[in-house]
Each structure stands twice: as C-alpha cells, then as structure tokens.
TORVOLUM-50447 format. One record per residue: residue in one letter; y, z, x of N, C-alpha, C, O, CB in turn. Coordinates in steps of 0.2 Angstrom, whole numbers, plus 5000, padded with zeros to 4 digits. Glycine has a CB too. Example, Ala and Ser with C-alpha at 12.3 -4.5 7.8 and 13.67 -1.06 7.14 Angstrom:
BEGIN
A497250395066497850395062498450395066498350425071497850455057S498950355064499550365068500050395064500650405067499750295070
// end
This chain:
BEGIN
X499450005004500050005000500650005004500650035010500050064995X501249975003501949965008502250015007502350025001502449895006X502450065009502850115008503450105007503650045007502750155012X503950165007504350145008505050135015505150175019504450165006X505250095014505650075019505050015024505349975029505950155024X504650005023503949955026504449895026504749885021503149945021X504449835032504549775030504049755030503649745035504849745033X504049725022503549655024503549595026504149565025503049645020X502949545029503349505032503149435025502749435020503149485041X503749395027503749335021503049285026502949275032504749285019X502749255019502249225019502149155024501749125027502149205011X503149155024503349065028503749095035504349115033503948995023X503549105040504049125046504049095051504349115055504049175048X503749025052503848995058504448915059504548885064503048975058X504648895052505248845052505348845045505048885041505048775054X505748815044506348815037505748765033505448725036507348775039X505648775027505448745020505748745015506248785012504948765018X505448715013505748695005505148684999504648645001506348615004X505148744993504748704990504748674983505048694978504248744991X504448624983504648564980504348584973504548554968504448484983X503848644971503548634967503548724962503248764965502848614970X503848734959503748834955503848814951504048764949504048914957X503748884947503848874942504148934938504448974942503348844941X504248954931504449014928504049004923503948954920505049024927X503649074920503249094916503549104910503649154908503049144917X503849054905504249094897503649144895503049144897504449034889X504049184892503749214888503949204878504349154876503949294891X503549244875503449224868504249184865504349134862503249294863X504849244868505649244863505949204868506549214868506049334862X505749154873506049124878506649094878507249124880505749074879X506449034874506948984871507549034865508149024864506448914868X507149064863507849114857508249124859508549134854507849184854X508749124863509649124866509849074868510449064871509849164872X509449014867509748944869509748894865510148844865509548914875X509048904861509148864854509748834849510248874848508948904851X509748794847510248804840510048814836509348804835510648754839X510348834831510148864825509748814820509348844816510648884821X509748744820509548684818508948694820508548674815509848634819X508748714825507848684828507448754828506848754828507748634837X507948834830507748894832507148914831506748944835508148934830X507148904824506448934819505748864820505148874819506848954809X505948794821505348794822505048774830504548744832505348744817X505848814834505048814841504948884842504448894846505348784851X505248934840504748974838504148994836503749034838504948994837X504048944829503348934828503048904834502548934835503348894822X503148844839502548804843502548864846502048894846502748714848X503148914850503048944858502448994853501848994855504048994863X502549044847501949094842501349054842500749074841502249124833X501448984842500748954843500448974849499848984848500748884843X500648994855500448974860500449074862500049094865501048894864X500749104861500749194864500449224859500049274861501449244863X500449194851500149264846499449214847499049244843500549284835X499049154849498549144847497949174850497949244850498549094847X497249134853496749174855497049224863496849274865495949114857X497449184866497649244871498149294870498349324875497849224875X498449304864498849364864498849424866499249464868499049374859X498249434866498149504870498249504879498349544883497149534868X498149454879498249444887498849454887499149504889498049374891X498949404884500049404885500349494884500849514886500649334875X500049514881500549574876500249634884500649684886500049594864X499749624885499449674891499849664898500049704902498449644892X499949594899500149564903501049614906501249644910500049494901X501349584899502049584899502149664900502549684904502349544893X501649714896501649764897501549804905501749864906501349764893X501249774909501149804916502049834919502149884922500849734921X502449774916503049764921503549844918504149864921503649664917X503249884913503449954912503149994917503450034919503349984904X502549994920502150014924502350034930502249994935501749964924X502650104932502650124938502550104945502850084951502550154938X501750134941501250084948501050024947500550004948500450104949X501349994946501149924944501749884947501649834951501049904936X502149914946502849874952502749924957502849894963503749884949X502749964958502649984966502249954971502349954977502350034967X501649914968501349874973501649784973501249744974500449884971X502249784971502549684970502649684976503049644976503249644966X502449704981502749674987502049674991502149634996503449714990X501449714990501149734993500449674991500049664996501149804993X500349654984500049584982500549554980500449564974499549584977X500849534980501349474981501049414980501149374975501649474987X500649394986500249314984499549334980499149284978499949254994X499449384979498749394972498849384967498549354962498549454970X499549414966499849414959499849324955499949274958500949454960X499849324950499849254948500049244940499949294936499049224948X500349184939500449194932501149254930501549294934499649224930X501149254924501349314923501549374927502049404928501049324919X500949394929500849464934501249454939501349494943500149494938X501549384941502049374948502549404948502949394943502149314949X502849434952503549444955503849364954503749314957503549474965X504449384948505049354947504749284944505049234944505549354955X504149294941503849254933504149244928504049184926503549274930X504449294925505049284922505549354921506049364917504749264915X505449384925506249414926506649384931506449394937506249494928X507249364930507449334934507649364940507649344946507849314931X508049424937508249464943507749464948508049454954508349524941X506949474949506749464954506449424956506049444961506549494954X506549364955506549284960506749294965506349304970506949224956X507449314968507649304973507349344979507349324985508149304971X507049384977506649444981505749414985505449424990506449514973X505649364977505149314977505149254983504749244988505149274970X505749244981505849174988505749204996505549175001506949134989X505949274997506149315003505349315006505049285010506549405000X505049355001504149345000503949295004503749305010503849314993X504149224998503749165000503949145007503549135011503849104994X504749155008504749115014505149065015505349055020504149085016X505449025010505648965007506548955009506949005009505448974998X506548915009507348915010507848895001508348905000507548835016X507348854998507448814992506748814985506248834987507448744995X506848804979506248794976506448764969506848804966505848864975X506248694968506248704962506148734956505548764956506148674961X506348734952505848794946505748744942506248704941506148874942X505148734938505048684932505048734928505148794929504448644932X504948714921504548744915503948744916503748714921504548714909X503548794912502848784908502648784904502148744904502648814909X502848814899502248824891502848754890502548704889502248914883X503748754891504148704888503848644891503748594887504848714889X503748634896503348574899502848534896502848474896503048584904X502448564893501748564888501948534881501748484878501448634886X502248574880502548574871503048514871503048464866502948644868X503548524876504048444875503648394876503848344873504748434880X503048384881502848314882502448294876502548234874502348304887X502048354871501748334867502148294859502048244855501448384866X502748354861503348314854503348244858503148194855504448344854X503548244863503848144866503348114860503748094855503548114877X502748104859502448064855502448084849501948064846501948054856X502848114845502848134838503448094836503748054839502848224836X503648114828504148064825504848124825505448094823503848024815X504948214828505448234827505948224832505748264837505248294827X506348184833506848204838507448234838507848234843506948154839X507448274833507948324835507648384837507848434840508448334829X506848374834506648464836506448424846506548464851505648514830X506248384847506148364853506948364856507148424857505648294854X507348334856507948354860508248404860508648424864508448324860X508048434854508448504854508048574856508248624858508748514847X507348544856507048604862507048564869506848604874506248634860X507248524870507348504877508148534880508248564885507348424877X508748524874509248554877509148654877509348694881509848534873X508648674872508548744875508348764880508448824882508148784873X507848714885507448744888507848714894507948754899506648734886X508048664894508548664899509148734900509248774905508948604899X509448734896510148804895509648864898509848904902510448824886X508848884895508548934899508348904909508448954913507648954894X508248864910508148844916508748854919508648874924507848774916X509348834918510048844920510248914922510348934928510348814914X510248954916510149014916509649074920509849124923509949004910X509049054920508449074923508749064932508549114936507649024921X509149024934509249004940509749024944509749004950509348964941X510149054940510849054942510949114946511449114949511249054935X510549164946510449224950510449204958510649254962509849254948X510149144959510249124965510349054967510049004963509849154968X510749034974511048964973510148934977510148874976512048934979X509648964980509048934981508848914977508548854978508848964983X508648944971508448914963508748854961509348854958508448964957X508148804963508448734959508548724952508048754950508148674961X508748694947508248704940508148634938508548584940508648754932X507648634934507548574933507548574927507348624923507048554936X507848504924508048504917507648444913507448394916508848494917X507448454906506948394902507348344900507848334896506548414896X507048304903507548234899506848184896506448164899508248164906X506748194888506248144885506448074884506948054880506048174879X506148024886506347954884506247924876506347874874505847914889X506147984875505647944866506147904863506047854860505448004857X507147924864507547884861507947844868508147874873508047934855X507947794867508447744872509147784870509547794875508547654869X509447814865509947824865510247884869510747884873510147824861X509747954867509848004867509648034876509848084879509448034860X509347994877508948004884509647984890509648024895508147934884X509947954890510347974894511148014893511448034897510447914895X511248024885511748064885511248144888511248184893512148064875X510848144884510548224887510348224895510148274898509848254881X510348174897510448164905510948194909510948234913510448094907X511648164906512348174909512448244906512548284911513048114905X512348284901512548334900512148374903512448434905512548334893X511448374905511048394913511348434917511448494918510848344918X511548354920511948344928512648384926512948424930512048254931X512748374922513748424921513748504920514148544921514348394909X512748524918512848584916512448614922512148674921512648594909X512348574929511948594934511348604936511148654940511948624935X510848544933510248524934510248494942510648454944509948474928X509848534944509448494950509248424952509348384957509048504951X508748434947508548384946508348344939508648374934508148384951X508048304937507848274930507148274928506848224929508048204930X506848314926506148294924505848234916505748244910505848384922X505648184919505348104913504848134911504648184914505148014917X504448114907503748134907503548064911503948014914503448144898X502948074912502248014917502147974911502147914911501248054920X502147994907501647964900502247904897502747914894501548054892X502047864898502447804895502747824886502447864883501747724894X503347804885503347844878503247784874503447734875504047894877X502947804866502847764864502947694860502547654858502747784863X503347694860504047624858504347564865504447504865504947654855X504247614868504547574875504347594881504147644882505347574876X504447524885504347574892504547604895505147604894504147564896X504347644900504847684905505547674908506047704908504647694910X505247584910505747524914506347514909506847504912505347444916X506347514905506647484897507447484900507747534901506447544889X507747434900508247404904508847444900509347444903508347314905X508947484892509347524890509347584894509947594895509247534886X508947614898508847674900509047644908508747664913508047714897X509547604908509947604916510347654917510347694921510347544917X510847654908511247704911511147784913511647824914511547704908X510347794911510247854914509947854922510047904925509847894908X509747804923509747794931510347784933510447814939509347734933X510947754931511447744936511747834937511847854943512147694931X511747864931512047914930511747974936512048014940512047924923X511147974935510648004942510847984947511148014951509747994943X510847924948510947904955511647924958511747954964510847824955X512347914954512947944956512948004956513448024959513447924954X512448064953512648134953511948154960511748204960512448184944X511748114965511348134967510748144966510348134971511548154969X510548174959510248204956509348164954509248124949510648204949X508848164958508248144957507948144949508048184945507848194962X507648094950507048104943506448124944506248104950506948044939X506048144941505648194943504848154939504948124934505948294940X504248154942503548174936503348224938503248244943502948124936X503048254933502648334935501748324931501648284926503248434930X501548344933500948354929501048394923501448444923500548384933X500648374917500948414909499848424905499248434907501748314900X500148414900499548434895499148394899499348344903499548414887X498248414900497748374900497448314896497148274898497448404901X497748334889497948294882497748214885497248184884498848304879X498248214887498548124890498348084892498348024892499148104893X497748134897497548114903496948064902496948004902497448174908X496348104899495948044897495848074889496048124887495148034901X495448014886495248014878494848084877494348094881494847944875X494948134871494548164872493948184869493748244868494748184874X493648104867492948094868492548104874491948084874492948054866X492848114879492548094888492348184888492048194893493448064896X492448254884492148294882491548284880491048294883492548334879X491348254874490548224871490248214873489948164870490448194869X489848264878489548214883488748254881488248244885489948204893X488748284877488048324873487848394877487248414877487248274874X488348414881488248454889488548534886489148534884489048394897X488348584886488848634886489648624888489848584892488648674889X490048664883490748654888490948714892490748764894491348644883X491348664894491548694903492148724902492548694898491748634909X492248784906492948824905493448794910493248764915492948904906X494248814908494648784913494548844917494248904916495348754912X495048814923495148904927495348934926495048984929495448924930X495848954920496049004917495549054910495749104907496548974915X494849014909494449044906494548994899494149004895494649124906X495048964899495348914892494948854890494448834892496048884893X495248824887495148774887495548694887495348634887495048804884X496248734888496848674887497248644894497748604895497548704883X496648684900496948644905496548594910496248554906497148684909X496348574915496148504918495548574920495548634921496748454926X494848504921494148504924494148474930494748474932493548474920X493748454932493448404939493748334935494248304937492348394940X493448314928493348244928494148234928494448204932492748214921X494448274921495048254920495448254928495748204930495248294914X495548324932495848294939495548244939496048204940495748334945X495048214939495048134944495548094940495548034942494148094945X495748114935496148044929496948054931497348014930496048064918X497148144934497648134933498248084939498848074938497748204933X498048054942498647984946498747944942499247914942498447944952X498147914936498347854932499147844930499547794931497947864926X499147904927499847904922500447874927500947834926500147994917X500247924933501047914937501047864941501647834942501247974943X500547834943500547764945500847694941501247654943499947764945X500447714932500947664928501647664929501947614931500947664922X501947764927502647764927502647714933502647654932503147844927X502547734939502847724947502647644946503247604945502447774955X502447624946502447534943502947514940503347474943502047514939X503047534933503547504931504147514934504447454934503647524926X504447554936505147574940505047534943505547494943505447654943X504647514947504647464955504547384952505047354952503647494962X503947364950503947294947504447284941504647224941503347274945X504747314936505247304933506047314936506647304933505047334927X505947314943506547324946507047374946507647364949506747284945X506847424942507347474942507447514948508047524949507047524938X507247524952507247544960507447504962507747534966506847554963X507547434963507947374965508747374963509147374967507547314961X508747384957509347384955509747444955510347444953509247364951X509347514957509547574961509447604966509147654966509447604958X509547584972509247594979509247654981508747674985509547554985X509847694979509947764980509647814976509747864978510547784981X509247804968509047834965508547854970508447824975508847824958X508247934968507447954972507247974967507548004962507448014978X506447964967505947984963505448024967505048014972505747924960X505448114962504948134966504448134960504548124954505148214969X503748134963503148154958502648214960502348214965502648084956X502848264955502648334959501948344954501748324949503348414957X501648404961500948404957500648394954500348424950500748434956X500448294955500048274954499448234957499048184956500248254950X499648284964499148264970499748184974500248154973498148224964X499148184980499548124984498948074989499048044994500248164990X498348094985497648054991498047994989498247944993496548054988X498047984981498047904979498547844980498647794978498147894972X498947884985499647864986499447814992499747754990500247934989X499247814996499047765003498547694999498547645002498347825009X498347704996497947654990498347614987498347554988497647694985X498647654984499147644978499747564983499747504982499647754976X500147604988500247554992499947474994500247424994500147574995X499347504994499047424996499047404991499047344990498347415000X498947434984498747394978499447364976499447324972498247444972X500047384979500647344977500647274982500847214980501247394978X500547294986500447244990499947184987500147134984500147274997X499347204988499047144982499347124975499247074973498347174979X499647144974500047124966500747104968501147084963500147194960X500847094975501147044976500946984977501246944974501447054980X500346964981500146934985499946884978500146824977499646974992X499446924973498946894967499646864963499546804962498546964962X500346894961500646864956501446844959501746814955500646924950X501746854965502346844966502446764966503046734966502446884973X501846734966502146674966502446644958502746594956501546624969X501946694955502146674946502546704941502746684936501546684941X502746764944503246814940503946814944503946824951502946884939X504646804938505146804943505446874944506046894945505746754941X505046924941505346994942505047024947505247074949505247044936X504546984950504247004958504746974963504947014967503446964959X504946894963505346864966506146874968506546864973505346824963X506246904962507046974961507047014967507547014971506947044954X506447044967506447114973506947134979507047194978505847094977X507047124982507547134989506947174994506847145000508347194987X506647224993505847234997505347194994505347174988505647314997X504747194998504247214994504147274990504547324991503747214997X503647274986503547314982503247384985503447444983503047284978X502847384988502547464993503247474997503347534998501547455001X503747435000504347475004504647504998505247485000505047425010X504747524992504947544989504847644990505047694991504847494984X504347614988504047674987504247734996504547784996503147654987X504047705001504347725007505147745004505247805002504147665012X505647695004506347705003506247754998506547805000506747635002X506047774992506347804988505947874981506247904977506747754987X505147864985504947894979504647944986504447924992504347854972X504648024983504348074987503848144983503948184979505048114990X503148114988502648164982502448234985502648244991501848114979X502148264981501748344982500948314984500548284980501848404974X500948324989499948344991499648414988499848474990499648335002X499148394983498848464983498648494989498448464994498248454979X498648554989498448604997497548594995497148624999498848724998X497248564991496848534993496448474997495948465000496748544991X496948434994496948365001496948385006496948445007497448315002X496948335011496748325017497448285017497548225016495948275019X498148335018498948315018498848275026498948215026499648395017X498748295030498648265038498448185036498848145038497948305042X497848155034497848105033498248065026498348005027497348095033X498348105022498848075017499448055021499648005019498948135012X499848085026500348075029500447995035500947955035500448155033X499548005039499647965041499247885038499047845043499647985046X499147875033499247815031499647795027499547745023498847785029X500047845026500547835018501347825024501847785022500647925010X501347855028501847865032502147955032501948005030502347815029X502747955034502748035036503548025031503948075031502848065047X503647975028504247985024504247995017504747995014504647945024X503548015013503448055009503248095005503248104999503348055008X502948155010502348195006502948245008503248245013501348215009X502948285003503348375004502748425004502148415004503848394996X502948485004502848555004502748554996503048514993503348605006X502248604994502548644987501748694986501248684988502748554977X502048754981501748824983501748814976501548864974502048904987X501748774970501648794963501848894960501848924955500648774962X501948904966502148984965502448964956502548904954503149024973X502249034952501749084954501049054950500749094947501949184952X500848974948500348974945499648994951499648994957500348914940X499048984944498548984950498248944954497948964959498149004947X498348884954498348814956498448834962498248804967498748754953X499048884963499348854970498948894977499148884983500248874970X498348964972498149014977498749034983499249014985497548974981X498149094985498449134988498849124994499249164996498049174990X498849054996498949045004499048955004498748915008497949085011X499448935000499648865001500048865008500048805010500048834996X500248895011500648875018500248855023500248805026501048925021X499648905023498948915026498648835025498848785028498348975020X498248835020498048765016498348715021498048695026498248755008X499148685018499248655024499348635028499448575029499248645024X499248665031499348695040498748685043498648665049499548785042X498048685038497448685043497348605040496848585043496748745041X497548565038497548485040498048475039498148455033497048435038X498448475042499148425046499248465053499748455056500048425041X498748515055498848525064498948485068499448485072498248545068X498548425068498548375073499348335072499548315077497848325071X499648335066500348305068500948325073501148385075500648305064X501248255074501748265079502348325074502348345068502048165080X502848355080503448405075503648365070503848395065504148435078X503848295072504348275068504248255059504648245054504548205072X503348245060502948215053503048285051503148285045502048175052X503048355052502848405051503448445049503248505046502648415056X504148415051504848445048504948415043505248445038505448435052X504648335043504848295037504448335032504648375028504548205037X503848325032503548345026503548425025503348435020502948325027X503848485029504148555027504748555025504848605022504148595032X505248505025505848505025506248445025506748445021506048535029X506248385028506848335028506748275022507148225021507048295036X506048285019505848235013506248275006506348245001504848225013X506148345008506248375001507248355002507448314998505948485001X507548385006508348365008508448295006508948275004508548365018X507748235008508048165006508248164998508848144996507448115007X507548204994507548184986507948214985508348184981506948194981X508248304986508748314982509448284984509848264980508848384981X509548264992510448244993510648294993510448354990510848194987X511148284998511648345000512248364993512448414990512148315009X512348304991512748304984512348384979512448444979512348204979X511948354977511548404972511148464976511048514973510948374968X511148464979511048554984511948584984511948634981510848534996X512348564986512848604986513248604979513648644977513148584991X512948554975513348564967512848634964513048684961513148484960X512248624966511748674962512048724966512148764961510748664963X512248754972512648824975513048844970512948904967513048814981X513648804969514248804968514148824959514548864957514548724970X513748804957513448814952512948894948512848924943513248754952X512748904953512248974955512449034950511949074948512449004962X513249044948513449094947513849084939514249114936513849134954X513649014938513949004932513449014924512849004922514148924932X513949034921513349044912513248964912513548914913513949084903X512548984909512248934904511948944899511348914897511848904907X512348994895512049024888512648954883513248944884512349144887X512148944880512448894875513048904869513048964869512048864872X513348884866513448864857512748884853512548864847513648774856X512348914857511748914851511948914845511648864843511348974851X512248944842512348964835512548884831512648884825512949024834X512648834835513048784833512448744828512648694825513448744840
// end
C-alpha cells in the first residue's frame, strides 16, 4: 500500500508521449446538464437502458466504492488494475489530471463511451433531432469533462446522417473547443461519407486545425448477426456481456474504416484538402501495410478508366502517408506495422481506463518496436500524434481548458 507522502512513479518516464486513445466512463445522469429540454427525457431513457438493465447492480456497486475510504486510499497504489469505472478520474473529473501524472502522458484524447455506442446506433435511425441533439450533449459533457486540464483533449460527435446539420454542428465543435472531430466508420445511410456537400465540413476542420477522427463503436455494424448462428454455445465478451467484440468479429473490425478511408482518398476529398488529418483510433493497424498496396492495385486495375483516379495530385497509398494517422493495438506486432507502413503513422494510445487497454500498454509496445531506430520511435510516441492534432488545436484546446461548457440546456 503507498503511504503517505510515498512517490509513486508514473507508468511513462523515459520520453514525452501522447496518448491518442482514453476515454471517460458516463455514468447513468451523464448527459442531464447538457441536454436540451427537447431531447432530455428521451436520452435518458437510451443512457436507463444501458445502467438500470442486466448490469445495474454492477454500475450501482461500482459507483458506490468512490464513498469508500479504503477504496480511494489505494488509487494510486492499483492505478493500472483499476479499469472501467473503478479507474482514477473515470468519471470524476477532478481526478483525471492526477490520472495523466500516473499514466505518464503529456496529452490524451478523451472520447465517449456508452455516447459513442448509442449516437452511432441513432446515425441509422430516422430521429435527427434526438441524434444531434444528443450529440450536442455529449459534446458540451466532453467539453466540460476536459476543462480541468489544458492536457485533456475532448473529442466531440459530429454524425453525418444529415448533409446539412453535419457541418453546422462541426463549426459549433471547433468554436466551443473540440480537439478533435469524431465521424462514425459506418458509411451513413443515404449518402456517402465522400458526399461532396459535406466539403464544408472538411474545409472548416481543416482551417481550425482540427482532425477528423474514426474510433471503434458497437460490434452491431461489424458483421451480420447471423455470423452468431453458428449451432455452437455462445461466447461471452470480455466483459462477461454480450454487446462487445469476440475473435471473429475483431477479425471484421478494419472493414468499415477501410471503406470510410477509401472514400475520402478515391473520391478525392483528401486531394482537395491536403492539410485535413485523419486519425483512426482503436481499430487496430496490422491492415494498414496491406491496405496500401491494395490502393496501389486499384490504381494500377482502374486509373486508366476512372477520372476521379486521374484528378489525384498523389497516388492513392501517398495519401494515406501525407495525412491519415492510426492506433496499433498493443497487441500487434507495432515494430513491423511501422516498418512496412512507414514510421509516419502509427501513434501511442493506452485506451486508459477501458479494459482493452490492460495493465501495461507502454510495456506491450516497447517489447516489439525495440529493434527501432529513435527517430521511428519519437514519431510513433510523439511527433505523429503533434502531426494529427497541429499546433493550431493544441494551443486553442489550452487556451480553452478553463472555459464553461455548460450549455442553454434549458433552451
């Protein structure tokens, strides 16, 4: 046990990092102070779907520890055990910054979670006001949740389902101190990702510095799920559940981000924005070296017959180099991921505090990428993550640290 006055040491102490990947735990009443009154009562119903159902006793046991003497006497002492909810600065804000000290980190995005789940699922339904308007809650809580420190990036939802709405609630993001932008992967249902209305929400990222983001979301999307049916007992996730990724489905999760990352590149959106950056966070990065060559072939197979290949200014794989930056699971083999993809893509990221990210992601990747040179080794701890946010949006997100982001709810 750490006594008092004990230093402990942080998890990262050998060079400066950034991690590209965390997250924050809502709890049941999350979104209630950022809501408007128009949508309030029905995302409270999705979030009571998701706290009072078969795990509510977890949640209710859980949140209860944090009254717990002994139970905060030892946050410093399991610190990387703790997971989930039980994490230091999960969802009390105040102790995030105590969390980064921990981890080690210079920087961290924070994403959503349960909001992550639930807005991707609206993207395909017919509500769009309850989908933008729990998107603007959950951004004002992300805003909010961050502001305790200028290290905490926040990241904010922008759903594509409407051409129109998708870039005003972009601009109002970036004005209110988003980091960065989170799209869904998942193509949305009317149009595509590329859809030449939704320039002006690429222009608008691109002049605020401001990255667009893919994260991993529901396992829903990933494959049909009939691909459960298979006459086999069923299989638990890690969490003992049901609603998150197996073996098979991980093997499906690159599909989606591949299409998005297609479209942006062969429909020329990246062409016609050279300075936008695209990160795609924890959804792995083996397929990334592949994935390349396979652009390459789909030049080679179609550039002679399509003039939106011919358009280009690069080939199609330098795009990717120039301007999209991914997360390797700390279970890859990031060392060879780096060297056939190149050393100007792959970042850091600790998923702090889910479980995915185990005890010892710094560990993880350190025991394959040993063999790299310092410089692949700064890139990927540090000057890839500096590329995707821009100095622009690092020093707005400071400047911004200590501002309210409690809304008009009532409006």
């Amino acid at each position: 046990m750490v006594t008092k006055g004990e230093v402990v040491m942080a998890h990262i102490e050998d060079r400066v990092v950034h991690d590209a990947d965390a997250h924050i735990m809502e709890t049941r009443d999350w979104l209630e102070p950022f809501a408007e009154a128009k949508v309030r009562d029905q995302i409270q119903s999705l979030f009571d779907q998701v706290f009072l159902g078969p795990r509510a006793d977890y949640f209710g046991k859980t949140i209860e520890k944090y009254n717990d003497a002994g139970f905060r006497a030892k946050d410093e002492e399991e610190f990387m055990a703790r997971k989930n909810h039980l994490a230091m600065g999960s969802f009390l804000k105040e102790d995030r910054p105590r969390a980064l000290d921990l981890l080690g980190v210079a920087s961290q995005l924070i994403f959503p979670t349960t909001s992550n789940v639930l807005l991707e699922k609206l993207e395909h339904g017919t509500d769009l006001d309850l989908l933008y308007g729990m998107a603007r809650a959950s951004n004002r809580a992300q805003i909010d949740f961050c502001s305790v420190d200028s290290r905490l990036l926040p990241v904010c939802n922008i759903p594509l389902a409407s051409l129109e709405r998708a870039p005003q609630l972009a601009a109002q993001a970036i004005q209110s101190g988003a980091a960065a932008l989170l799209i869904p992967w998942a193509c949305p249902k009317d149009h595509a990702t590329s859809h030449i209305a939704l320039d002006s929400l690429w222009a608008c990222a691109q002049e605020a510095q401001t990255p667009i983001l893919f994260h991993v979301g529901a396992a829903d999307f990933v494959l049909p799920k009939a691909h459960a049916a298979n006459g086999l007992p069923a299989i638990a996730d890690f969490h003992g559940g049901d609603e998150n990724f197996r073996s098979i489905s991980y093997m499906a999760i690159p599909a989606g981000p591949q299409q998005a990352l297609s479209m942006l590149i062969l429909d020329g959106v990246l062409d016609r924005f050279p300075n936008l950056k695209i990160g795609i966070i924890e959804l792995g990065a083996l397929w990334v070296p592949g994935y390349m060559r396979q652009l390459e072939a789909a030049l080679e197979a179609f550039g002679r017959h399509e003039q939106r290949l011919q358009k280009l200014a690069l080939k199609p794989h330098e795009y990717v180099t120039r301007q999209v930056r991914v997360t390797p699971y700390p279970t890859e083999d990031t060392g060879w991921i780096i060297n056939h993809a190149g050393p100007e893509i792959c970042m850091f990221s600790s998923d702090y505090p889910h479980v995915e990210g185990g005890r010892n992601p710094y560990g993880r990747f350190q025991a394959t990428t040993q063999d790299l040179p310092e410089h692949h080794l700064n890139a990927f701890y540090r000057d890839n993550f500096e590329d995707l946010l821009g100095t622009k949006t690092l020093s707005n997100a400071a400047a911004l640290s200590n501002a309210t982001a409690r809304p008009s709810a009532t409006a």
